[in-house]
KERO-869317 format. One line per field, with one value per residue: residue number from 1; residue in three letters; y, z, x of N, C-alpha, C in turn. Coordinates in nm, 2 decimals. Layout:
N
num <- c(NUM,...)
residu <- c(Ala,...)
n_north <- c(Y,...)
n_up <- c(Z,...)
n_east <- c(X,...)
ca_north <- c(Y,...)
ca_up <- c(Z,...)
ca_east <- c(X,...)
c_north <- c(Y,...)
c_up <- c(Z,...)
c_east <- c(X,...)
% end
This chain:
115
num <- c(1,2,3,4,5,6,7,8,9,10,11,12,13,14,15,16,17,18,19,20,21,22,23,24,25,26,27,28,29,30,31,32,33,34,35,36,37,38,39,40,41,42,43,44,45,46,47,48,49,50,51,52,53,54,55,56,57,58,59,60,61,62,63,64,65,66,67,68,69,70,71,72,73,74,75,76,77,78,79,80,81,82,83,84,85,86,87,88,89,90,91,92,93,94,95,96,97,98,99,100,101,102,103,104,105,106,107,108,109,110,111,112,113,114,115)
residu <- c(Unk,Unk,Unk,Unk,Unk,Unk,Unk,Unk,Unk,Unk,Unk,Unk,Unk,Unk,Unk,Unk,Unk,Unk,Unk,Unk,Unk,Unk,Unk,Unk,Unk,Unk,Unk,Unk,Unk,Unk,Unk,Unk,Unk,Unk,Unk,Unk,Unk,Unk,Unk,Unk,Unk,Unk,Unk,Unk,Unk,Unk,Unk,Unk,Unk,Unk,Unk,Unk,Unk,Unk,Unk,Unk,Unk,Unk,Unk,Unk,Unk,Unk,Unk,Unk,Unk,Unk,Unk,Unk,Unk,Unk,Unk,Unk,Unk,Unk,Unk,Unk,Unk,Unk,Unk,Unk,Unk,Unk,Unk,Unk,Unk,Unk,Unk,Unk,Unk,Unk,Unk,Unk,Unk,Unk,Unk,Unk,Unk,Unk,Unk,Unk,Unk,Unk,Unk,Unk,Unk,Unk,Unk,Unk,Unk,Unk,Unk,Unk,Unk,Unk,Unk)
n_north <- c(-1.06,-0.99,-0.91,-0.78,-0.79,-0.58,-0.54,-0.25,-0.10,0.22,0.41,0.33,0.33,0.57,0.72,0.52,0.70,1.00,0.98,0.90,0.65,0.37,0.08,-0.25,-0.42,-0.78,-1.11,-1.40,-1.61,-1.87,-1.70,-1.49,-1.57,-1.54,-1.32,-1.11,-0.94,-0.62,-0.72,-0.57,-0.42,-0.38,-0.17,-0.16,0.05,-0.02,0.07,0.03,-0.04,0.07,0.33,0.27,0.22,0.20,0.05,-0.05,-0.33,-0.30,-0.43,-0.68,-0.79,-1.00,-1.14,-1.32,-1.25,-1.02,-0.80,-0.80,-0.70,-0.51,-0.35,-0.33,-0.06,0.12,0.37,0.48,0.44,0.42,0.55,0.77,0.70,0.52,0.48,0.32,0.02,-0.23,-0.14,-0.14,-0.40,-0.47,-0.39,-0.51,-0.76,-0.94,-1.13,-1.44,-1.58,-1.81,-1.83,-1.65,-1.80,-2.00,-1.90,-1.70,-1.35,-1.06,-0.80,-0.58,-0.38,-0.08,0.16,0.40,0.40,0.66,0.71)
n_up <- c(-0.10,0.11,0.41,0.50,0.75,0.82,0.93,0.98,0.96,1.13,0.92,0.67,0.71,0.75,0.50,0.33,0.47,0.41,0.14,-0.02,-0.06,-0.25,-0.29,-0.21,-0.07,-0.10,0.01,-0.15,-0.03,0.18,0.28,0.17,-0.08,-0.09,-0.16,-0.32,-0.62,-0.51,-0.28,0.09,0.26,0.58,0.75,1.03,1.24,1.35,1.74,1.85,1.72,1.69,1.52,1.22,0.83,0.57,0.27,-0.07,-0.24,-0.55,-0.75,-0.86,-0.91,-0.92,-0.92,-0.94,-0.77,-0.54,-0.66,-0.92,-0.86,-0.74,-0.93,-1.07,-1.01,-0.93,-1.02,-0.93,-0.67,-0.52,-0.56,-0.43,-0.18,-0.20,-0.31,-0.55,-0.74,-0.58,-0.34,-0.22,-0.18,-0.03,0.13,0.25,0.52,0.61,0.46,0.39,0.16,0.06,0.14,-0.04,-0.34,-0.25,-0.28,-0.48,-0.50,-0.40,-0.53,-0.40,-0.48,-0.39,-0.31,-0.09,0.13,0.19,0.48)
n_east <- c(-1.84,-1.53,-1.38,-1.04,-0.85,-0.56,-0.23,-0.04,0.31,0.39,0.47,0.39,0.08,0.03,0.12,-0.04,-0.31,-0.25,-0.29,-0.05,0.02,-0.10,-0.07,-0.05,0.20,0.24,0.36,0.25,0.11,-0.08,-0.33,-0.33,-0.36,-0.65,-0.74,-1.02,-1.05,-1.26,-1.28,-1.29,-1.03,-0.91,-0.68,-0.47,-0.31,0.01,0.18,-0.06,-0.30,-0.52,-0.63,-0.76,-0.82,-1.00,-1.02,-1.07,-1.02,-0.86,-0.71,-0.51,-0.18,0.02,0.38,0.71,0.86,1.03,1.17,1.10,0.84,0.84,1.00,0.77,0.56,0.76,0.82,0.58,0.50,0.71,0.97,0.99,1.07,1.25,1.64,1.66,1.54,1.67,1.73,1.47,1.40,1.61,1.50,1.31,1.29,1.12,1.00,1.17,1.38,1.34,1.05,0.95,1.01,0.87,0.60,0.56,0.49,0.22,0.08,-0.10,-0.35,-0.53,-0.84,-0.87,-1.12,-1.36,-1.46)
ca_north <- c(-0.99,-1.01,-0.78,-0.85,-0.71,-0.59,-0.47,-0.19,-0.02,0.42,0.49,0.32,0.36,0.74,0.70,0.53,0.83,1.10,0.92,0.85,0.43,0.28,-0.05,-0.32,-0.52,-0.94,-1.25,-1.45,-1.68,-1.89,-1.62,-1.37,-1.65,-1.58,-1.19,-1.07,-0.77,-0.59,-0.76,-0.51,-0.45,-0.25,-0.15,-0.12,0.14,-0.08,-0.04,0.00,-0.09,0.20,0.38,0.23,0.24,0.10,0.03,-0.18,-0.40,-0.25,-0.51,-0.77,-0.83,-1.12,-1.17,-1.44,-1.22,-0.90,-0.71,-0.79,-0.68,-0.36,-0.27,-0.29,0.01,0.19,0.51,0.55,0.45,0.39,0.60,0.89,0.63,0.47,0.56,0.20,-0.14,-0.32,-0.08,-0.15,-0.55,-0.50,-0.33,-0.63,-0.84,-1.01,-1.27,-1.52,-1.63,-1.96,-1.82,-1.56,-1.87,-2.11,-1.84,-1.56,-1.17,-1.03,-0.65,-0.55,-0.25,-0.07,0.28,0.43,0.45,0.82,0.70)
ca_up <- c(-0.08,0.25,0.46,0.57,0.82,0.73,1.03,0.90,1.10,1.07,0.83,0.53,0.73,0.72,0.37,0.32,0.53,0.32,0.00,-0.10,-0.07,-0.31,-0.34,-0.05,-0.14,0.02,-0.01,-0.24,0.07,0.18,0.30,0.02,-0.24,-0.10,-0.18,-0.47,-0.61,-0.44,-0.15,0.14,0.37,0.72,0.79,1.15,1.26,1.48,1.71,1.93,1.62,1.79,1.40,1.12,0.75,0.52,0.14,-0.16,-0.31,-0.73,-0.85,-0.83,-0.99,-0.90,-0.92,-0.90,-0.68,-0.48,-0.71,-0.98,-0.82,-0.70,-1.02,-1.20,-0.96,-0.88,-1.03,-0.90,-0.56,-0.45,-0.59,-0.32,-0.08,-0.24,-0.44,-0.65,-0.68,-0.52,-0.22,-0.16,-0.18,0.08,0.31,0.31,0.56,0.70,0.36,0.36,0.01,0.06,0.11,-0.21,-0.40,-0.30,-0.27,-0.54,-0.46,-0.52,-0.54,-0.39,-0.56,-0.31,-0.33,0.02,0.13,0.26,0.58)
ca_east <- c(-1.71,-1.54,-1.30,-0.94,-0.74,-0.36,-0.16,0.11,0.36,0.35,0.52,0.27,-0.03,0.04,0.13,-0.21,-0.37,-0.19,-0.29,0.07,0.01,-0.20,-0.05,0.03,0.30,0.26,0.36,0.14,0.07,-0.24,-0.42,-0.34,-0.44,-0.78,-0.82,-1.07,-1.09,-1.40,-1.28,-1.21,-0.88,-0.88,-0.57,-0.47,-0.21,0.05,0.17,-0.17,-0.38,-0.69,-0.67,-0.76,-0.85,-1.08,-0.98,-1.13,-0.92,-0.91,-0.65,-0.45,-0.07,0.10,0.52,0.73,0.99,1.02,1.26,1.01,0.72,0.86,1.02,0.67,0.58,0.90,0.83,0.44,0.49,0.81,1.08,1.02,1.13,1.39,1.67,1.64,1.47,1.76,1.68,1.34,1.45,1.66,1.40,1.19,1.35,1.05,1.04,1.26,1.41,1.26,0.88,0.90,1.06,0.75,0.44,0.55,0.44,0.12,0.09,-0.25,-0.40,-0.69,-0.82,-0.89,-1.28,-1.35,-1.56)
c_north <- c(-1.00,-0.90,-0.88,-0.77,-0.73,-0.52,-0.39,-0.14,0.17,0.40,0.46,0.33,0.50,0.76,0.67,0.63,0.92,1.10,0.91,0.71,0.38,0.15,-0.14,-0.45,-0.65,-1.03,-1.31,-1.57,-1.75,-1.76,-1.48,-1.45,-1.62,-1.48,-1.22,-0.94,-0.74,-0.62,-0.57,-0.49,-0.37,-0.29,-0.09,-0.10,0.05,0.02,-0.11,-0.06,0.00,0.22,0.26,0.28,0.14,0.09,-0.07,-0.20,-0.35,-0.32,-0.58,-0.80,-0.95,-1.13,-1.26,-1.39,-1.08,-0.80,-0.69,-0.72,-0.56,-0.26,-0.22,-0.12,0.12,0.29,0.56,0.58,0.42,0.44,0.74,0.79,0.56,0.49,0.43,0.09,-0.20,-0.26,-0.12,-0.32,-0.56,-0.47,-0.39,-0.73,-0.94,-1.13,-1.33,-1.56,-1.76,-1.92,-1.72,-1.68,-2.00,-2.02,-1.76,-1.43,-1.14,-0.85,-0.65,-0.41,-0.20,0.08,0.27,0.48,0.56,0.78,0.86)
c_up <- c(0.07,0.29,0.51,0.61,0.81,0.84,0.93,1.01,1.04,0.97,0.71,0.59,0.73,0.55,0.30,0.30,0.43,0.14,-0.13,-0.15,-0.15,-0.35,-0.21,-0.07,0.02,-0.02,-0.04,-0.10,0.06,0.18,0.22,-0.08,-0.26,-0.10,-0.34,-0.50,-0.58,-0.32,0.00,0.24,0.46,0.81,0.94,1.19,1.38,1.57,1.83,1.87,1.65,1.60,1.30,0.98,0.69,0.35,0.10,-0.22,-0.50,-0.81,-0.80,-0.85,-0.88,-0.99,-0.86,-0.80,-0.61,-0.58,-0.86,-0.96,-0.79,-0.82,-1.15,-1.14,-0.93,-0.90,-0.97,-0.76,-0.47,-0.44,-0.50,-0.21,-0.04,-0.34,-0.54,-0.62,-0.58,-0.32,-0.12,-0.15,-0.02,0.18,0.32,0.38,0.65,0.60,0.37,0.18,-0.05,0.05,-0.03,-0.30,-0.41,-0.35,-0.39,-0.45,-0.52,-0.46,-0.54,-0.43,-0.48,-0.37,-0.18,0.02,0.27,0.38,0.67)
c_east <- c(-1.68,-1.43,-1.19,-0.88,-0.59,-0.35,-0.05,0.20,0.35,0.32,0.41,0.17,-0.02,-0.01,0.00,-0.29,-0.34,-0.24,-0.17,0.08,-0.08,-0.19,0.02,0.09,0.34,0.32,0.23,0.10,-0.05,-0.35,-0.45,-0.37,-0.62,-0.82,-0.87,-1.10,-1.25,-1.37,-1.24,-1.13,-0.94,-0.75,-0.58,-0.35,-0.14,0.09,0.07,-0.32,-0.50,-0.74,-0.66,-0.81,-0.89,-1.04,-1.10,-1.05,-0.94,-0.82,-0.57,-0.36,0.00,0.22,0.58,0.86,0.96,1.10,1.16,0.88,0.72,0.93,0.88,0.61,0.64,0.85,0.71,0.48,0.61,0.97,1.09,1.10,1.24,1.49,1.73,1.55,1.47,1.69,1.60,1.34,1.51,1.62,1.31,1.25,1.24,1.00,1.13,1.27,1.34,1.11,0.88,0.95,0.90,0.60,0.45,0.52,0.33,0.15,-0.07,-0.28,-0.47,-0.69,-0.90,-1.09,-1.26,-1.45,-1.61)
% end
């Protein structure tokens, strides 16, 4: 098993913290093709990165889009946040249409390790 560092900004590393976040929504990318469940993340608070958090990866879903990927979700983890899908589509602006079209979405699962 190995460990991967995820930079977040506050607001979901809080969320994390709080135990509201249990799911970390990527781009299916090279470097996300190479998580396994077991594997574990340490999230680092931007935007000094000092705090961090440690997770284990507990599952894997993979989507071929972001509206997909957030509507499997919506009601667990995302409907305090937004008030629809489309919403939470539009607040990812750091995908291009072209990278969700070649990589897909995966939906990382973790549960928070209590250090």
């Amino acid at each position: 098993m190995k460990n991967i560092d995820m930079h977040l900004h506050k607001e979901p590393f809080e969320r994390i913290e709080a135990g509201k976040k249990h799911i970390e929504y990527r781009l299916n990318d090279e470097k996300r093709k190479e998580l396994e469940i077991g594997d574990t993340i340490t999230f680092y608070k931007r935007p000094e990165e000092k705090e961090t958090l440690k997770a284990v990866i507990t599952d894997l879903k993979y989507y071929p889009d972001l509206h997909t990927m957030y509507e499997a979700s919506f009601q667990e983890e995302l409907k305090d946040l937004y008030g629809s899908v489309e919403e939470a589509v539009l607040d990812t602006p750091y995908y291009t249409e072209e990278e969700v079209q070649k990589y897909g979405c995966v939906a990382i699962h973790f549960q928070l390790i209590k250090e």
